[in-house]
Residue, then its C-alpha position, 0 to 999 in steps of 0.5 A: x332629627x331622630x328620638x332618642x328611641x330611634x338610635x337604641x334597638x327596642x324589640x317593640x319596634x324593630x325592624x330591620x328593613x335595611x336588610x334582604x328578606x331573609x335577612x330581615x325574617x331571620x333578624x325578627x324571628x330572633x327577636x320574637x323567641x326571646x320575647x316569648x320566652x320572657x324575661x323571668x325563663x331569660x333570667x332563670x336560665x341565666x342562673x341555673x347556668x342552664x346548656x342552651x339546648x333550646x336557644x340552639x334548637x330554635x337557631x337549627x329549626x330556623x338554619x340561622x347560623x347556616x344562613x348568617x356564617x356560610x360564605x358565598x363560596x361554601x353556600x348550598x341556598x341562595x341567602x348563605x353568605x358572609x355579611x358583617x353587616x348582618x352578623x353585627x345585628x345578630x351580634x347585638x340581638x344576642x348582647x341585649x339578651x344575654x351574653x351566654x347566647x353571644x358567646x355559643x355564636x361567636x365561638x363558633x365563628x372562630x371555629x369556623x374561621x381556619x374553615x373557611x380559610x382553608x383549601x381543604x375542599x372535604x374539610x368546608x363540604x363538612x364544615x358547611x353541611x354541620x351548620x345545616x344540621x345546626x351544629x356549633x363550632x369551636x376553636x382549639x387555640x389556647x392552652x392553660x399553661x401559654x394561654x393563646x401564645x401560639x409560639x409555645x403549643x403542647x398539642x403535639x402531632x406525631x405522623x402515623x406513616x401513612x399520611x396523617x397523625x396522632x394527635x396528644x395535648x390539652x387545650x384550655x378555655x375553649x367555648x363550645x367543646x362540649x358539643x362542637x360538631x367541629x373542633x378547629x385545633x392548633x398544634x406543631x409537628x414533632x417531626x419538623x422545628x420552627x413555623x414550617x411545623x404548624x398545623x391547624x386540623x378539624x377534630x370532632x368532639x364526639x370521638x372517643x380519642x376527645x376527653x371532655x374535662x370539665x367547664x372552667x367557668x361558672x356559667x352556661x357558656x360552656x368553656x371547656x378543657x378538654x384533651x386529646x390522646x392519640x387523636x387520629x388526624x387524617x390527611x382530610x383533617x389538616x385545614x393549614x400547614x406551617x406559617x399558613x397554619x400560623x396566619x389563620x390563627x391571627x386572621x380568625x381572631x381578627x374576623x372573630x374580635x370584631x363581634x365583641x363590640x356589638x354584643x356590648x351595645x345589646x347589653x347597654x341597650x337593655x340596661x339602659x331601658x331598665x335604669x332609666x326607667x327605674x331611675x324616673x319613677x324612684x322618688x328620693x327625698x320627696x323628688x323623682x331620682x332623676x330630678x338631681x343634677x349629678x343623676x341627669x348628668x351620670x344618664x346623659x353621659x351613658x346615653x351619648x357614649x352609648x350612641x358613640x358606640x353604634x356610630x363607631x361601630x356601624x362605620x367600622x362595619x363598613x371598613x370590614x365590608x370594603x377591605x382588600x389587599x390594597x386597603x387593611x385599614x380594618x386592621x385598625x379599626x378591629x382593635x378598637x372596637x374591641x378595646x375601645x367600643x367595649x371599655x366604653x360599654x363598662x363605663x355606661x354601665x357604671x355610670x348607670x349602676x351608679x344612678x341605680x345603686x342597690x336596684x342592679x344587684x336584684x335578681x329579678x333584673x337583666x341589669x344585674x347579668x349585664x353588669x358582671x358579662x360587660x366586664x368579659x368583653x374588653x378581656x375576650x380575643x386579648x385583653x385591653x393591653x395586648x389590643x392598645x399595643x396593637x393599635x399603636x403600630x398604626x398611630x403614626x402613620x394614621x396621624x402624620x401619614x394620609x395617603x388618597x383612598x376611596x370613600x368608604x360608602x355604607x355598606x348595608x349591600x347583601x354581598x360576601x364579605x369573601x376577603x376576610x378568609x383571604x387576608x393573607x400573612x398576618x404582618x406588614x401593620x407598619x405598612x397599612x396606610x390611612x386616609x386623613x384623619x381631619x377631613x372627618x373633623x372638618x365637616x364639623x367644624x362649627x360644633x364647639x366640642x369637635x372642634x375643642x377635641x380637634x385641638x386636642x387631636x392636633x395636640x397628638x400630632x405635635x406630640x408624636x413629632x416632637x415628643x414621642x417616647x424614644x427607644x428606652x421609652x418604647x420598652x416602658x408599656x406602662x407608658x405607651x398605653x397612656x399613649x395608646x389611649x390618647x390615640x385611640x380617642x382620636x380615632x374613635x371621634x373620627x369614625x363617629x364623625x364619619x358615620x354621623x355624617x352618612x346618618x345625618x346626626x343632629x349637631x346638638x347629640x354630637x356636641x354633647x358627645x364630644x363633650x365627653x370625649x374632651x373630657x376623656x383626652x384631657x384625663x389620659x393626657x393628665x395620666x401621662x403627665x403622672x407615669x413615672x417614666x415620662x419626660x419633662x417635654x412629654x408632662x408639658x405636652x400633656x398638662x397643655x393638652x388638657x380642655x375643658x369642653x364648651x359648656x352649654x347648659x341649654x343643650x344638655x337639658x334638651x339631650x336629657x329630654x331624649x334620655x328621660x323618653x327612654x323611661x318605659x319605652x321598652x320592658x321585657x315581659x315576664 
């Protein structure tokens, strides 16, 4: 059975040793920049709003990110490869120090993704000798007035007659313009209407036709306006045309949305460490804060969301690894790791800041940075709604609809994850099938709170046969959302089961776990009974739903034995 400490990432004790050499070397040495910076230059740079000038220099001494974003097909050393597996460590490496290296890194794989997609040999040759010179990327998508409606762009090419374009328009939120060596930028031809007019191409933010405007954050994430004004687009810039143009700007995001979820564990991991550890030696009332109950419970509960979130999270990994164009299950479980593992991350920072009360404002803190940068995440690659209505395209086909798969093995292989620049037209959601959905929940039907949450996953089924919403219903997203939620709970216990079943989890961590997610249906299915629009069948179905989880006061004292050993286990030096 494994400790409390095993399950959370603690640079005291870590070592990745699942992973090649290369991998594991490089994982390490991240670690130990951090740590001998300390926690007092981490903050201060934090801010000040300090340019990560040095962070980027340590990545390029080391060629990180060549070794971690080059795919197979583009590499010029032997460790260069595409691995989810490793960019989700890196992933929460960089959350558990500080959102603002994060986001310099996954800005850049975004710039990269209409790269690798890309046929243009002259294009990844460039692409890739940039990221052994240590150069960042950036991807030129939004724009103040559409936002990332890419129906609607304003960046404007205009053939120059002889093969390329001049390329004017502003772009609005773009991390990493201020230094990208490589400036992925969509735009639409003058010259030809619709879809076929699309164009992705690679610009250089060091020309003299690219104006910096200014950083429209207060931040050292540098998310830039910038503009282009008569930009030159030669023939060896154009990375897509027309509706490939359009599906690599979909198929990056679907790449580049995966990375939020795993960034969001680092930042509840070491704020974990801190609360927990502040919480066990504040005394209140002549008695240890974590001596009340309601404390004890509002930890447990952080604790084993937290560790819901690494087991969602490692499974989906796999599913990423293991696609092709016969299995795009993926496309499911992206969404929610992006919705559901980071709106999860807010609430396990709520639910410690609401232990540590006045402590998670100090400046001299982490948790007081990781309680404002966990509110980014669920709002970064589209917004909450916009990825629950995603997810509903898949809900009755997930429930109702199994078809026979392959087990999905761990995928912790050192292999490029080629498929992902091979994703294809960004449509046909409508089409992806599941395996059952039960077989995960079956193997665990003896833990009382699985199978309480089983009911209630049973519940959904019969809901989306009997009383789902119908045409008129299906234009109220107020009401599709609350839908939406309840879905998305079934799918995330089932991942979890999935990968506790690959660790081997012990029963008891799971049981408490479960016990929050019942609680959770129970009160979106409380919320649906409440949404202005919904039937008289759909509020019975949803008061029906409601459970209450299997109390068992034993294990829930033995859980928080585990969070309790959390105190002192980890603090960052100064």
């Amino acid at each position: 059975m494994a400790d409390s400490a095993s399950l959370l990432f603690n640079p005291r004790t870590y070592d990745p040793e699942h992973f090649d050499p290369e991998t594991r070397r490089l994982l390490r040495a991240t670690v130990d920049w951090f740590e001998a910076r300390g926690k007092r230059r981490l903050i201060e740079d934090y801010r000040s709003r300090a340019w990560l000038g040095d962070f980027l220099d340590f990545a390029a001494r080391e060629g990180l990110f060549a070794t971690f974003l080059t795919p197979a097909s583009a590499a010029g050393k032997d460790d260069q490869r595409w691995d989810t597996a490793r960019i989700a460590a890196l992933n929460e490496i960089f959350g558990f120090y500080g959102l603002d290296y994060w986001y310099a890194w996954q800005v850049t794989i975004l710039g990269l993704g209409p790269v690798w997609q890309s046929d243009n040999t002259e294009a990844r040759a460039r692409a890739a000798e940039l990221l052994s010179q240590g150069e960042v990327f950036a991807f030129g998508l939004s724009e103040k007035t559409h936002g990332a409606d890419i129906y609607s762009t304003d960046m404007l090419l205009t053939p120059d007659g002889a093969g390329g374009f001049r390329a004017s328009g502003s772009k609005y939120y773009i991390g990493n313009g201020n230094a990208a060596g490589l400036v992925s930028v969509f735009g639409r031809r003058t010259d030809v209407e619709g879809p076929d007019g699309y164009v992705f191409f690679a610009a250089d933010s060091r020309h003299e036709a690219y104006r910096l405007v200014k950083n429209v954050v207060d931040s050292s994430k540098y998310v830039s306006e910038f503009r282009l004004a008569d930009y030159p687009v030669a023939p060896a810039d154009i990375l897509h045309t027309g509706r490939a143009a359009f599906d690599a700007a979909l198929n990056t995001v679907n790449v580049g949305k995966f990375n939020l979820c795993t960034a969001s564990i680092g930042i509840c991991e070491h704020a974990m460490y801190e609360a927990v550890t502040h919480a066990s030696n504040r005394i209140l009332y002549g008695r240890p804060v974590t001596a009340f109950p309601h404390v004890r419970r509002e930890l447990t509960d952080a604790y084993v969301r937290l560790v819901g979130m690494k087991l969602f999270s490692d499974r989906a990994v796999d599913y990423f690894r293991s696609a092709g164009p016969d299995d795009r299950r993926y496309l499911l479980f992206n969404p929610m790791t992006k919705m559901k593992v980071t709106t999860e991350g807010e609430k396990v920072i709520d639910l410690m800041w609401d232990v540590i009360a006045a402590k998670g404002f100090e400046k001299d803190n982490y948790f007081a940075q990781a309680a404002i940068e966990i509110r980014g995440l669920p709002k970064l690659e589209g917004t909450v709604h916009v990825n629950l209505a995603l997810i509903l395209k898949f809900m009755r086909n997930h429930l109702l609809n199994p078809v026979d798969h392959p087990v999905v093995p761990t995928r912790l292989d050192a292999a490029d994850d080629a498929f992902l620049f091979q994703q294809g037209p960004a449509r046909g959601l409508g089409s992806v099938r599941f395996h059952d959905w039960r077989t995960a929940f079956d193997a665990y039907a003896e833990v009382p709170n699985v199978a309480r949450f089983r009911e209630q996953a049973d519940a959904l089924c019969t809901f989306v046969e009997t009383a789902a919403p119908d045409e008129e219903q299906s234009r109220d997203l107020d009401l599709l959302l609350a839908v939406g939620q309840l879905f998305a709970l079934v799918v995330h216990g089932q991942l979890i089961l999935e990968q506790a079943r690959l660790t081997g989890l012990d029963e008891e961590l799971l049981d408490e776990l479960f016990a929050v997610l019942v609680r959770d249906f129970s009160a979106h299915a409380v919320e649906l009974h409440g949404k202005d629009s919904a039937t008289e069948d759909q509020q019975s179905w949803a008061l029906g739903a409601v459970r209450r989880p299997v109390v068992d006061a034993a294990r829930s004292t033995r859980i928080w034995e585990r969070v309790e050993a959390l105190s002192g286990a980890y603090e960052m030096g100064q």
